[in-house]
FIVEXKE-885520 format. One record per residue (C-alpha): residue number from 1; residue in one letter; x, y, z. Coordinates in steps of 0.02 Angstrom, whole numbers, padded with zeros to 5 digits. Layout:
<recs>
[NUM, "A", [X, Y, Z]];
...
</recs>
This chain:
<recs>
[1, "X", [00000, 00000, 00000]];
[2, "X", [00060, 00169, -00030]];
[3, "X", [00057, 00285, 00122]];
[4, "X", [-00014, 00440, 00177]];
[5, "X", [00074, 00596, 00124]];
[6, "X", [00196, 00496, -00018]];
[7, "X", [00229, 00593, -00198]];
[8, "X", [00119, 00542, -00343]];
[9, "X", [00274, 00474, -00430]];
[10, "X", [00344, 00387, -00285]];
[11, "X", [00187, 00291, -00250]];
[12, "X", [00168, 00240, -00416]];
[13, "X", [00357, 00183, -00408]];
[14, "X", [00313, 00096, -00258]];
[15, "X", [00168, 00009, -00327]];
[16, "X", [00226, -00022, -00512]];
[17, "X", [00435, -00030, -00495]];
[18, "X", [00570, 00074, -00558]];
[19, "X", [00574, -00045, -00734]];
[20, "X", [00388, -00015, -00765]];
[21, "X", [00390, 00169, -00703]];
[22, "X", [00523, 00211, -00857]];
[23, "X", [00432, 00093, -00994]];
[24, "X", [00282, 00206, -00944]];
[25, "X", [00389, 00382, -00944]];
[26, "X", [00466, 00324, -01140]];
[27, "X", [00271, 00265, -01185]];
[28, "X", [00225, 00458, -01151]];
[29, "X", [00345, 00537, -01232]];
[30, "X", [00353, 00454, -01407]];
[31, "X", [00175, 00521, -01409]];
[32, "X", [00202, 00683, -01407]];
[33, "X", [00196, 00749, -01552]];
[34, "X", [00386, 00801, -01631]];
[35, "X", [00394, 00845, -01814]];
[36, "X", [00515, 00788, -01895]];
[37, "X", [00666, 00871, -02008]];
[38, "X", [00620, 00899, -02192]];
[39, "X", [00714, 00752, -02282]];
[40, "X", [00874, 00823, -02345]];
[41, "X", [00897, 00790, -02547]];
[42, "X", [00983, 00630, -02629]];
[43, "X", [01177, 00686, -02671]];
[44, "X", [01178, 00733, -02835]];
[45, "X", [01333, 00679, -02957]];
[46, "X", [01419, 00834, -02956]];
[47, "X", [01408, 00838, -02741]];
[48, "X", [01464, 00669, -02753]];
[49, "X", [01600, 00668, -02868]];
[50, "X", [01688, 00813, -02918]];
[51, "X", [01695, 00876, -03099]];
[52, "X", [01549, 00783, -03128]];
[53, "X", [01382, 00915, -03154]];
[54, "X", [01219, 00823, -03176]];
[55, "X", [01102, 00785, -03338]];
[56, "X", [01009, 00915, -03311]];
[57, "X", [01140, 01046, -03330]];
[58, "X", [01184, 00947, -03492]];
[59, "X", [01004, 00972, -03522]];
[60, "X", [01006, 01155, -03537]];
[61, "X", [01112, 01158, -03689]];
[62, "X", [01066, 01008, -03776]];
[63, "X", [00873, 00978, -03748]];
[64, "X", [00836, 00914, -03919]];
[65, "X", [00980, 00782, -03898]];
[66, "X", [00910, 00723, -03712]];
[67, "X", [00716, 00717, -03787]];
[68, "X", [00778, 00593, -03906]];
[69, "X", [00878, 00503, -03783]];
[70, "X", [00776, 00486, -03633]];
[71, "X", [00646, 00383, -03760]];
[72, "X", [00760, 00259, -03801]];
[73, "X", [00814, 00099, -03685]];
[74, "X", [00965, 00159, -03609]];
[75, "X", [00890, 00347, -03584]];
[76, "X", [00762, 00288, -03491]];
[77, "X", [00867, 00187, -03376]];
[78, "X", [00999, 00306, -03331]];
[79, "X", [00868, 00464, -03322]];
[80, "X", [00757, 00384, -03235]];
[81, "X", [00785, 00210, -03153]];
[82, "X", [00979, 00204, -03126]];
[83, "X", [01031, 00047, -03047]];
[84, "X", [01222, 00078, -02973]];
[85, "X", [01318, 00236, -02939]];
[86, "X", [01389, 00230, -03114]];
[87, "X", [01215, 00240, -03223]];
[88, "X", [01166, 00386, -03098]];
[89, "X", [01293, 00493, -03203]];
[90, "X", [01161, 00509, -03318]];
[91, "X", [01252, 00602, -03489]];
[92, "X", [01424, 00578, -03392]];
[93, "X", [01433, 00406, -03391]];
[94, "X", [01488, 00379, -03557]];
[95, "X", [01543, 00559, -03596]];
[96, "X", [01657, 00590, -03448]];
[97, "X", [01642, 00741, -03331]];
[98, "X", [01567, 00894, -03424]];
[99, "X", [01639, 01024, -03283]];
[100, "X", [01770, 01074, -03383]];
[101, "X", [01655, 01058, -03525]];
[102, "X", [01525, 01198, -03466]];
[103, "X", [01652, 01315, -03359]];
[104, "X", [01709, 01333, -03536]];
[105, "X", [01550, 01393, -03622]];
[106, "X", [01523, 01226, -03714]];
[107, "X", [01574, 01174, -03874]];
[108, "X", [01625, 01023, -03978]];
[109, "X", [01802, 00956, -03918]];
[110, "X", [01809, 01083, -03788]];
[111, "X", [01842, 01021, -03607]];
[112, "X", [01896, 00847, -03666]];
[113, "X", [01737, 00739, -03652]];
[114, "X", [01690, 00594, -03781]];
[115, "X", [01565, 00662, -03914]];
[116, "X", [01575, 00473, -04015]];
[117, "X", [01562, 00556, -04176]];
[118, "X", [01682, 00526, -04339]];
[119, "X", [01799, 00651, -04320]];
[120, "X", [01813, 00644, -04133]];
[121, "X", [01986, 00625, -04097]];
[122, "X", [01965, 00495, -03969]];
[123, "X", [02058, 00332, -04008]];
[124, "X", [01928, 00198, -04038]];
[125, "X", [01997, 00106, -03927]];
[126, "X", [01955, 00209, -03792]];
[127, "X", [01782, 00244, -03846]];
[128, "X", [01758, 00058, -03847]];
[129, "X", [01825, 00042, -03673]];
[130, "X", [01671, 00150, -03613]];
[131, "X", [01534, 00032, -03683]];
[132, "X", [01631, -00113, -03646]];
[133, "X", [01641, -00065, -03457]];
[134, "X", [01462, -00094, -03461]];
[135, "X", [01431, -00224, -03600]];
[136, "X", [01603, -00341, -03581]];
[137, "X", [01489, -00508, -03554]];
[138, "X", [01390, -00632, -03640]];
[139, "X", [01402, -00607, -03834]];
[140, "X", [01574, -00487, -03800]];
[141, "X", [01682, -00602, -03728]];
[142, "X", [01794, -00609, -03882]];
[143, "X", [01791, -00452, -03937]];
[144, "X", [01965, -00403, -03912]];
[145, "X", [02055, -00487, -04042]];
[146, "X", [01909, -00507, -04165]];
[147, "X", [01899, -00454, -04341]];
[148, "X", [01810, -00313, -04288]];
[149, "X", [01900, -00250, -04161]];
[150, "X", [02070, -00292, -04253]];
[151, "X", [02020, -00178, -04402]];
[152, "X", [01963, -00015, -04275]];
[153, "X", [01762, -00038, -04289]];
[154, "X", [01672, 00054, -04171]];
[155, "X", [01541, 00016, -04065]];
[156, "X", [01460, 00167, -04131]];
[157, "X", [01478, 00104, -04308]];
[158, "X", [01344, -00006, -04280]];
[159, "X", [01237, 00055, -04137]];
[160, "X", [01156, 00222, -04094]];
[161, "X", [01118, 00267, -03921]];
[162, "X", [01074, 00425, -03941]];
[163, "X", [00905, 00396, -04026]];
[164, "X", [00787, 00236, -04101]];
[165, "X", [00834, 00187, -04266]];
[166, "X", [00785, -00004, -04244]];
[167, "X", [00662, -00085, -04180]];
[168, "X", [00791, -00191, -04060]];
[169, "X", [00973, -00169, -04002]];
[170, "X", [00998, 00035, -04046]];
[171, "X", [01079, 00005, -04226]];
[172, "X", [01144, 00110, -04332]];
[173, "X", [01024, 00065, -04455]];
[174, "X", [00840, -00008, -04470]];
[175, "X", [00879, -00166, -04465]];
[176, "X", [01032, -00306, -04423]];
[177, "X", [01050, -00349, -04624]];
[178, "X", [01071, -00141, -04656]];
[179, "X", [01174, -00113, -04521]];
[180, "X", [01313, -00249, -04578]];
[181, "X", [01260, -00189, -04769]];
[182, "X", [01374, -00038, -04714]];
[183, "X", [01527, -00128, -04743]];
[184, "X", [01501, -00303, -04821]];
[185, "X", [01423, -00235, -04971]];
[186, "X", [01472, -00400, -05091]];
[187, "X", [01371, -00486, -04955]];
[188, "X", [01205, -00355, -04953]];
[189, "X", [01214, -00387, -05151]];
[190, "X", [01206, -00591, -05138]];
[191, "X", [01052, -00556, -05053]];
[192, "X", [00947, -00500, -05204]];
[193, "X", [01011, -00657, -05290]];
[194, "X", [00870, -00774, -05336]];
[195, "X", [00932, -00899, -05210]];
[196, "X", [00955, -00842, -05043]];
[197, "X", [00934, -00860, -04862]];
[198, "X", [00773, -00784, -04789]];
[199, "X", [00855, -00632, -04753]];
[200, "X", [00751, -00522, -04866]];
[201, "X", [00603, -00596, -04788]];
[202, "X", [00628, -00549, -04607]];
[203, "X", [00657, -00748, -04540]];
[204, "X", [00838, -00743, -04492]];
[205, "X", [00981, -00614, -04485]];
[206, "X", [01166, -00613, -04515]];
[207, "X", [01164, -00654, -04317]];
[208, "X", [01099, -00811, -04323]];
[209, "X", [01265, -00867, -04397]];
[210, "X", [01372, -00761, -04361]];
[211, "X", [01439, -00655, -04197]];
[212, "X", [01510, -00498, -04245]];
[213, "X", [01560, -00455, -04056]];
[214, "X", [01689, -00583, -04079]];
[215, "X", [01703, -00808, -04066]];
[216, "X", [01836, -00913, -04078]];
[217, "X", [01789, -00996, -04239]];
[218, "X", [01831, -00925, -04409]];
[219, "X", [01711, -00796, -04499]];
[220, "X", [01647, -00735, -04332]];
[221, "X", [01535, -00917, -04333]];
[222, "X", [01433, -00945, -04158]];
[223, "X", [01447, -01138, -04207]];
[224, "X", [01595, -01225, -04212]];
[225, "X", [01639, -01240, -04387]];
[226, "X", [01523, -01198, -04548]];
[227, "X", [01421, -01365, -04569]];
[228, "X", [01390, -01348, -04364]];
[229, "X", [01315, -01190, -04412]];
[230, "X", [01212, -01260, -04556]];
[231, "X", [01164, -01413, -04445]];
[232, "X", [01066, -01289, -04316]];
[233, "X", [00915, -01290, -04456]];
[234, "X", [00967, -01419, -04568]];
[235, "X", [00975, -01561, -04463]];
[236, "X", [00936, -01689, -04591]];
[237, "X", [01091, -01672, -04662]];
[238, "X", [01204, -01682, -04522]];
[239, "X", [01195, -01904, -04530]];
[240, "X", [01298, -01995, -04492]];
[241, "X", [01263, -02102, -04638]];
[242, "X", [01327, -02253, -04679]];
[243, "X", [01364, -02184, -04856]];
[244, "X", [01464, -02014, -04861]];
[245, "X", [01493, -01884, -04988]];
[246, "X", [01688, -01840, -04933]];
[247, "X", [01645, -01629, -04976]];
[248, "X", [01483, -01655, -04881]];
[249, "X", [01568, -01674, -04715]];
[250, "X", [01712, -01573, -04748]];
[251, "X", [01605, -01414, -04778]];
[252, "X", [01443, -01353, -04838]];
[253, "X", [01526, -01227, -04923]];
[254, "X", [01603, -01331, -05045]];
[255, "X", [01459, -01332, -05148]];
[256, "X", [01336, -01208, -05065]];
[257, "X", [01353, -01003, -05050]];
[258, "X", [01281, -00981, -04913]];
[259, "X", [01250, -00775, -04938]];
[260, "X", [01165, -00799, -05107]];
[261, "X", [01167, -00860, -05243]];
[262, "X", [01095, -00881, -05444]];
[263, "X", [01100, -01057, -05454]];
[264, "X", [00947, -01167, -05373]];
[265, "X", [00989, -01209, -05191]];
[266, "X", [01109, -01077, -05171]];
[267, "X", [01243, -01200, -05260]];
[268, "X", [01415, -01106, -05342]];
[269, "X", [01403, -01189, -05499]];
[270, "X", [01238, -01250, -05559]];
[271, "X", [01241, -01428, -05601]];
[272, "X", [01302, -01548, -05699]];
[273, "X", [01459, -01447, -05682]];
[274, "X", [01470, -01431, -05497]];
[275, "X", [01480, -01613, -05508]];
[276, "X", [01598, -01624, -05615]];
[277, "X", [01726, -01525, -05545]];
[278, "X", [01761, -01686, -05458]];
[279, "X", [01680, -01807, -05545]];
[280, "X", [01768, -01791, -05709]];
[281, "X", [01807, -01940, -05845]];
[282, "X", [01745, -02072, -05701]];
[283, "X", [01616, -02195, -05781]];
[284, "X", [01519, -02062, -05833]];
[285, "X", [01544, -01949, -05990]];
[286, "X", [01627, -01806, -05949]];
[287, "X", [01525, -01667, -06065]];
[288, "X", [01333, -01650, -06015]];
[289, "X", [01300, -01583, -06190]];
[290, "X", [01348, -01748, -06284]];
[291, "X", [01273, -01811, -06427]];
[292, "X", [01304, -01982, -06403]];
[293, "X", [01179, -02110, -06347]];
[294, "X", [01265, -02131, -06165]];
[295, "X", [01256, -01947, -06147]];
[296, "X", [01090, -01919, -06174]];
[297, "X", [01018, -01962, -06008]];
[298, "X", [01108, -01820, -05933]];
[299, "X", [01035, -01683, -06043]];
[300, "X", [00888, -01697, -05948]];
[301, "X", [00871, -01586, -05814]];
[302, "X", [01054, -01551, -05833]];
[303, "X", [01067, -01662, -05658]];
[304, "X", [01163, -01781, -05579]];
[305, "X", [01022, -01792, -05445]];
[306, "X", [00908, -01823, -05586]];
[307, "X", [00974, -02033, -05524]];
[308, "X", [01093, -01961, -05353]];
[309, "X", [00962, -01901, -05253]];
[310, "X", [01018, -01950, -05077]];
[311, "X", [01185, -01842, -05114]];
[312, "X", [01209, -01787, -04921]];
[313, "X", [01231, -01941, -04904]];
[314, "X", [01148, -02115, -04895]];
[315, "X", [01106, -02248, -04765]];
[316, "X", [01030, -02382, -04903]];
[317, "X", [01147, -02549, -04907]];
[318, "X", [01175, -02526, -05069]];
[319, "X", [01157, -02330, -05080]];
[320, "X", [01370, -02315, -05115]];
[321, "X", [01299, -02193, -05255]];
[322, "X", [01169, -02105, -05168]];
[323, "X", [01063, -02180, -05278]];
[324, "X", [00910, -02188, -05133]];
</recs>
């Protein structure tokens, strides 16, 4: 019992404890009511790295240029959703630190940032280095050493990043078979050939043979070799057969252009003559124009698969010829 003439405080000490007495003295004040600082800003680029300024001074001068980018894939991720210290740069992450840059009034060249352009003086090299700190994985793991990269192509050669061109993957150009048109022109042309790979037609592009970031296999391949390549959609040829035609594994290309070509099934030489740039004066006549009664049968068709049809190869016991 608390006694007669005891403090308020001590008698509730008394009745309650000390332990209880200061969980009830913290209870009252977190309810009073105690407003709270304004939140303080998020450190902008320039605060938290020096020489760098923000994209929004950037935007002041260039506001055409940052429309266009901030509606493409990498504008809206650096403007808006940055995921690491480095994409917060904004502009500056792949133009370098613009103080210089606008203490200096602006200005190509001036200040020493990367403008990307043809004539800036920036090795390639070096304006490779600042996608590839970025985009070094996956399909650019061989870049350095690669064709490509061996003969000074720049990223920027093929991609914009500035503004959408393409539907997919920022080219240069509307589409993968215009963008490598740039350069492999001979190639481009085999494409209007009347036999061709469904380029033309939108089903594949040069990158579903080829890897122009870079591979280990010749001709930028992603396969191993050039019938590995061919195997990926035709499978039917790939055997093994218990009948081989020696060019058949050796390479598809030894009787197939694979780009484009005049003949029928995009073959070099149309046949009987592809055929007989092997086959010559073995059992059969050698000209397919005789006028002999044994060379008659080939004038037909002007084809050896008129009676070879199984010429991949055969798996018949007595298909030696490819004869079924």
């Amino acid at each position: 019992m608390v006694r007669r003439g005891s403090p308020p405080v001590l008698g509730v000490a008394s009745a309650l404890g000390l332990p209880l007495l200061l969980l009830l003295v913290l209870v009252l004040a977190g309810c009073k009511q105690i407003q709270a600082p304004p939140p303080q800003a998020a450190a902008t680029p320039a605060q938290a790295t020096g020489g760098y300024v923000g994209a929004e001074t950037c935007k002041a001068c260039h506001g055409p240029v940052d429309a266009k980018f901030a509606a493409t894939k990498m504008g809206r991720l650096f403007l808006n959703h940055p995921r690491n210290e480095k994409e917060r740069l904004g502009c500056e992450t792949c133009h370098g630190p613009a103080k210089a840059h606008v203490e200096s009034g602006g200005g190509k060249g001036v200040g020493g940032m990367i403008s990307f352009s043809k004539k800036d003086p920036t090795p390639v090299e070096q304006r490779n280095a600042v996608c590839l700190q970025c985009h070094e994985r996956t399909a650019r793991l061989f870049w350095q050493g690669s064709p490509h990269e061996s003969r000074d192509v720049a990223c920027t050669n093929c991609h914009t990043v500035m503004q959408n061109v393409s539907p997919k993957f920022q080219l240069a150009k509307s589409s993968v078979l215009e963008t490598c048109g740039q350069c492999h022109i001979d190639k481009r042309a085999a494409q209007q050939r009347s036999s061709h790979m469904p380029l033309r037609e939108g089903k594949m592009t040069c990158t579903s043979c080829h890897n122009p970031h870079g591979s280990v296999t010749p001709a930028l391949l992603k396969e191993n070799s050039v019938n590995e390549t061919c195997y990926t959609c035709h499978a039917e040829k790939r055997g093994p057969f218990l009948w081989e035609h020696a060019p058949v594994p050796e390479s598809c290309a030894n009787c197939h252009e694979p780009h484009g070509s005049n003949n029928e099934k995009m073959l070099k030489v149309g046949r009987p003559r592809l055929c007989q740039q092997c086959h010559v004066e073995t059992r059969h006549p050698t000209s397919p124009y005789g006028t002999d009664t044994a060379s008659l049968k080939f004038v037909l068709g002007r084809s050896c698969l008129n009676c070879h049809v199984t010429i991949h190869g055969s798996n018949h016991p007595s298909g030696f010829a490819f004869e079924r």
